[in-house]
N, C-alpha and C positions, 0 to 999 in steps of 0.2 A: 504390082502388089494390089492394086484396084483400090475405089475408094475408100479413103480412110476418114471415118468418122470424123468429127469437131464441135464440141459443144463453147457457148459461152463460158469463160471466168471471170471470178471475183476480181477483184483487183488484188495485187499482193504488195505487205508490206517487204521494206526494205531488208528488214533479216532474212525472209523466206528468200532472198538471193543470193543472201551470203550463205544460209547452211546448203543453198542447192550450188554456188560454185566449188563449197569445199566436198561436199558428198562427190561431186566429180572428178577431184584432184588431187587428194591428198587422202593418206594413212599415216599412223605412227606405231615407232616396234621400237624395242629397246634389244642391248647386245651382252654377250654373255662370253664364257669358256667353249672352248669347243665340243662342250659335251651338254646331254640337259641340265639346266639348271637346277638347284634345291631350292625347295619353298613350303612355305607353311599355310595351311588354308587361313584367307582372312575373307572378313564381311566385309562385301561390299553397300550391303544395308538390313535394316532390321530384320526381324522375322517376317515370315509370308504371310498375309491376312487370308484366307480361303474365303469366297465369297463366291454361293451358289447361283444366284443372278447370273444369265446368260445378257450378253450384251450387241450380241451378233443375231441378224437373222437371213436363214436362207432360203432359197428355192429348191427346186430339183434340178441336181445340176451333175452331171458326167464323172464319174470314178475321174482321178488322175491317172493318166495313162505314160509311164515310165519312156522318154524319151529315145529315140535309136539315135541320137548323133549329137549333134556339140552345137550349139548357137549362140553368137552373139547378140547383147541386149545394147540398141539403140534409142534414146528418149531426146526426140525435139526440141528446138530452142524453147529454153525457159521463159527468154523474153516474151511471147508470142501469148496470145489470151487462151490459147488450147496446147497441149501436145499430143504426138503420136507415139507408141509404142510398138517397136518394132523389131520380131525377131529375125536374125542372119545367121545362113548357114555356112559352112564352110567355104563353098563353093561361090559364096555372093550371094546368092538370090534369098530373096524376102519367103521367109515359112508364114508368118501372119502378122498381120497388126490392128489396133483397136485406135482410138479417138479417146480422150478424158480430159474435164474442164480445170484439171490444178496441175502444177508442175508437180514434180517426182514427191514423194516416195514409192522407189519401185523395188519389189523384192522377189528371189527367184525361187522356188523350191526346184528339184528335181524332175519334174516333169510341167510345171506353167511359171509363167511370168505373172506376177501379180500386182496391182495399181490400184492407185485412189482417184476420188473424185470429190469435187465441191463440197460433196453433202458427209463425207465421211464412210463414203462406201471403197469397201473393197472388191474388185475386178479383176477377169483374170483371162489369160488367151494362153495357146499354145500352141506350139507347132501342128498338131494334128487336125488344126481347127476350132476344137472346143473354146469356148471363150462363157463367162457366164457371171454371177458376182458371187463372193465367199463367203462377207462377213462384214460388219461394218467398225469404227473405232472414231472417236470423239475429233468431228467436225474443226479446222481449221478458222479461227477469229483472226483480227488483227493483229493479236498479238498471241498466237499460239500458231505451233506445229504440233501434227502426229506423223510417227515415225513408224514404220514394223519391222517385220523380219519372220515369211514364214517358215517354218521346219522341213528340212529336204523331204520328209514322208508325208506334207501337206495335214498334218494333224494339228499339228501347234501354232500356235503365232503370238510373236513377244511385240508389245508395243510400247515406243514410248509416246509420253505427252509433256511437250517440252511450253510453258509459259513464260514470255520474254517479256523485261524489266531493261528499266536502264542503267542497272547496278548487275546483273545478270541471269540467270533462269531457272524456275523454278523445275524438278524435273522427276515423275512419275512413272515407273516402267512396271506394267504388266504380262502376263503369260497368262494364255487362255486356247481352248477350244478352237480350231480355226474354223469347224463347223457347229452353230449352238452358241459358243461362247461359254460352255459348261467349263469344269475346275477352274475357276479364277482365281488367281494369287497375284496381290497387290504387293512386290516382293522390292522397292525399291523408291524411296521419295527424299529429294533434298535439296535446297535450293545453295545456290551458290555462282561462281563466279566463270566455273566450267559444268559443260553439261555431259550429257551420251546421245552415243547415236545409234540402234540396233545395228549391226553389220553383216550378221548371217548366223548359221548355225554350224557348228564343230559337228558331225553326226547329230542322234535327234537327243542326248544329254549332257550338249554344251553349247550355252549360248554367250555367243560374241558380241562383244560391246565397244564402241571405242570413247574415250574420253576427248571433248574436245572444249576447245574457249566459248563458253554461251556468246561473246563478242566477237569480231574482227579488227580491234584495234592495235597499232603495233604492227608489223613490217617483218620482210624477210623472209628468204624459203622456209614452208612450211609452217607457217605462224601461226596461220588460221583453221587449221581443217584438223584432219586425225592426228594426235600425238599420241597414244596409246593405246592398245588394246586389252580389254580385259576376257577371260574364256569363266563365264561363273555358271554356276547351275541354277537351270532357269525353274526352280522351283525354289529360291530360297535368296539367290542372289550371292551366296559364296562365293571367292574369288578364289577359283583353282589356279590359274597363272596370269602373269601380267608378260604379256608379249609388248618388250619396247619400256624406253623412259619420256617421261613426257620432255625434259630436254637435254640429255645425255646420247639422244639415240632417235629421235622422233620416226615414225611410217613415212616410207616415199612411194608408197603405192599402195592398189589394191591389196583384199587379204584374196590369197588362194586355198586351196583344200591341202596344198603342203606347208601353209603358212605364211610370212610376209615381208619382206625388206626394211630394214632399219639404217641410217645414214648417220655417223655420229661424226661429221664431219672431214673425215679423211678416207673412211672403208665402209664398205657396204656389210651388211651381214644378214645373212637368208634365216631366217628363227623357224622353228616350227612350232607345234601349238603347243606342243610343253615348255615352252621359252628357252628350249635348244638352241645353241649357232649351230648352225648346219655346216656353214663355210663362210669365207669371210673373202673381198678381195678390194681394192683399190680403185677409188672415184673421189677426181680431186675436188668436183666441184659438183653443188644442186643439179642431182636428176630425177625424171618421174623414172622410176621402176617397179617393171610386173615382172612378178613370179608366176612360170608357168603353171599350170597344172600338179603337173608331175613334181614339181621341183626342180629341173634338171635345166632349166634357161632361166633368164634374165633380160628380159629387154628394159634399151637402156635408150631414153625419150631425152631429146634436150630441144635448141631450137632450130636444128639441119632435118633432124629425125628420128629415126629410129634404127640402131645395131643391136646385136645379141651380143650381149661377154661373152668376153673369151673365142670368138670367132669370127673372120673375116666378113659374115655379114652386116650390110648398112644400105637403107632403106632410102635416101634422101627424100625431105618432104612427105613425109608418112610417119603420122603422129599419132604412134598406136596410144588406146588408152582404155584395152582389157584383150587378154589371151581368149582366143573359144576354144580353140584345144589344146595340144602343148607342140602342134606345128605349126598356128595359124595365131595372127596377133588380128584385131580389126581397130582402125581410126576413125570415131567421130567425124562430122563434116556438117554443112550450110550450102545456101544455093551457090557463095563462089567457090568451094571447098568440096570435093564431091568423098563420101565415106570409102576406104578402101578396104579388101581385103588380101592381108598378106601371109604365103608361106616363107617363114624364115629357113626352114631347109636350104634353100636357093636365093632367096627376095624378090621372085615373082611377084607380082600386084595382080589384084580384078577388080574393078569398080561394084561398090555398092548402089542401086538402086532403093536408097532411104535416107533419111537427114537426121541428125541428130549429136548427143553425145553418147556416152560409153554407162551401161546402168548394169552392168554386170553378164555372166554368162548361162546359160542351160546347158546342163546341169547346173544348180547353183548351190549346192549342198559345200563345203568348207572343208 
């Protein structure tokens, strides 16, 4: 991969590791009829404020150039005062990687991988090479995160800015320009005792959000991380569907572009973005599960490994924790732990050459 970058970090406080082990572990989805759900649009906050102010500034920096193949996104231990960022391709080998001095938020559009840093910059590399910075969003304190999420067409990006209390978090989300910072709408503020977390984009006129605990207190599979997701329109913040209940049904995984698995404690059930069950089947106990791509697999994480429903395959010791395509799962890894990449067709393994955990896929459009 050659040398990867590493700048100093801040120190971080003790939240900035709890919202980065749940950003790695956990989703929440609720379950339904076997057909799409009805629903009624509701607000999920006030109206938009339009605010001409650009808050982003850019250089000259390379068209997005529409990806030819499938990568997996690797992000370094969090512990460590730097991480790397690192895309993987089907086959194993590293397409490129960057250096940044704060742990994650990292978000994928459809053709780059995009990152932050110390100062509240946003950063961006891609398989082709290009790497360069987008845009910037309000600097990380002691007691504050910023979150994003750009738009699969590299035009938009939703941010949140989430302020931590010892009662819980104050919590801000805007949509803007991802180049400029032009059309701003301040479309979302409320404090309370749960916050959101950007999670991606449904095409480029729906953005996804999860609801999650502002704290970590309290126990048990999936307690702390995604219990919800919402699909609202990121100009207004309208709540088109709620995928998932925050505890009737909470996320066991990743969201995919066919949508996301919800666990209501006996069955599993695949939802798609209209808060459809797609299909429903049997898991008697807490697992991570990814929804393919497609739709059409389920890998199913415990602590032996990884099998796919419904088929004779099982992976032992290979703890995938995101799909890149809908034949190939890839596992996080450390220096004793080395990342693997596998096809579930068969359960083949290749070792990766990078370190990290699992921060999504390229394409990364929803």
């Amino acid at each position: 991969m050659g040398t990867q970058p590493r700048v100093s970090a801040p120190g971080r406080p003790w939240w900035a590791a709890a919202v980065l082990l749940a950003l790695a572990t956990a989703a929440a989805c609720g379950g339904g009829p076997n057909s799409a759900a009805g629903h009624s649009p509701s607000p999920l906050a006030g109206s938009p404020t339009p605010n001409a102010s650009a808050t982003s500034q850019t250089g000259s920096t390379p068209a997005p150039q529409p990806v030819t193949g499938a990568y997996g996104v690797l992000v370094s231990s969090q512990s460590a005062s730097s991480y790397t960022v690192a895309l993987v391709a089907v086959d194993g080998s590293c397409a490129n990687a960057a250096g940044a001095p704060v742990p994650e938020p990292v978000s994928t559009s459809n053709s780059r991988a995009y990152y932050m840093d110390a100062q509240g910059v946003v950063r961006f590399i891609a398989p082709n090479g290009d790497a360069g910075r987008a845009t910037t969003v309000p600097a990380g304190t002691a007691s504050r995160r910023s979150m994003f999420a750009v738009s699969p067409d590299d035009q938009r990006i939703a941010v949140i800015v989430n302020d931590y209390t010892t009662s819980g978090a104050s919590t801000r989300l805007y949509v803007e320009d991802l180049n400029g910072g032009g059309s701003h709408l301040d479309i979302y503020n409320r404090t309370g005792a749960r916050t959101l977390w950007p999670i991606g984009w449904h095409g480029t006129n729906n953005l996804v959000v999860a609801v999650v605990p502002s704290c970590t207190q309290g126990g048990g599979p999936f307690c702390c991380g995604i219990q919800e997701l919402h699909v609202i329109d990121p100009a207004s913040a309208t709540r088109r569907f709620t995928i998932g209940d925050l505890t009737a049904c909470p996320i066991v995984g990743p969201a995919s572009p066919a949508g996301d698995i919800c666990w209501d404690g006996a069955q599993s059930k695949v939802l798609n973005w209209t808060a459809g069950t797609v299909r429903s089947f049997a898991v008697p106990g807490p697992e991570f599960q990814l929804l393919s791509p497609d739709g059409t697999r389920v890998a199913l994480v415990d602590n032996s490994g990884t099998s796919i429903q419904g088929t004779s395959v099982s992976m032992a010791g290979m703890f995938a924790c995101t799909w890149v395509d809908d034949t190939h799962v890839l596992s996080g890894g450390d220096p004793q732990h080395q990342p693997r990449l596998a096809n579930v067709a068969n359960g083949s393994m290749v070792p990766v050459a990078a370190q990290g955990d699992c921060a999504g896929r390229l394409p990364g459009g929803l």
